[in-house]
C-alpha positions in Angstrom: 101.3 94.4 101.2 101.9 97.9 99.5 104.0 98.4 96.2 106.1 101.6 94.9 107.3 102.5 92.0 110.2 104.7 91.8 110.6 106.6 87.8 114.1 107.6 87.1 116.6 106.7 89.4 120.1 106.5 88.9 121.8 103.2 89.5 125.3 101.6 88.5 124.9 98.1 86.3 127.3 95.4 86.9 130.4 97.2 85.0 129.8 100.3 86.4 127.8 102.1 83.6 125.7 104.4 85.3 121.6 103.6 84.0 118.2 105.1 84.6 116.0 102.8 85.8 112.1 102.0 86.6 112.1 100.4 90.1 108.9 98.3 91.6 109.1 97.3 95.2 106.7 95.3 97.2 106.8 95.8 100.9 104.8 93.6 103.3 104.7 94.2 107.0 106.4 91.7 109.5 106.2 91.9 113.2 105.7 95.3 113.3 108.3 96.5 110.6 107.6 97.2 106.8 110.0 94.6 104.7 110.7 95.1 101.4 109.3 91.2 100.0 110.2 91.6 96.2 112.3 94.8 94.0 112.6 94.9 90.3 114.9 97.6 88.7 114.1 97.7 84.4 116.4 100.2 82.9 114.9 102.8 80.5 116.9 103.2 77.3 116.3 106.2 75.0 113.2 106.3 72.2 115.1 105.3 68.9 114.3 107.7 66.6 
């Protein structure tokens, strides 16, 4: 299996808000072909301060 991680990107939530996010994908290779197995997108909110 190999994992990325991804700082940053741009994605729509569910209402259309547009986020930045931290994603974390596993991939794991099937028959020949990289899958990915497992993704995780955790959206980064601004330091309060």
């Amino acid at each position: 299996m190999n994992s990325a991680d991804d700082l940053g990107t741009a994605s729509e939530d569910p209402s259309g808000r547009e986020v930045q996010c931290w994603h974390t994908d596993i991939y794991q290779q099937q028959s020949g072909t990289w899958r990915a197995v497992w993704s995780q997108a955790t959206e980064l909110r601004p330091r309060a301060g």
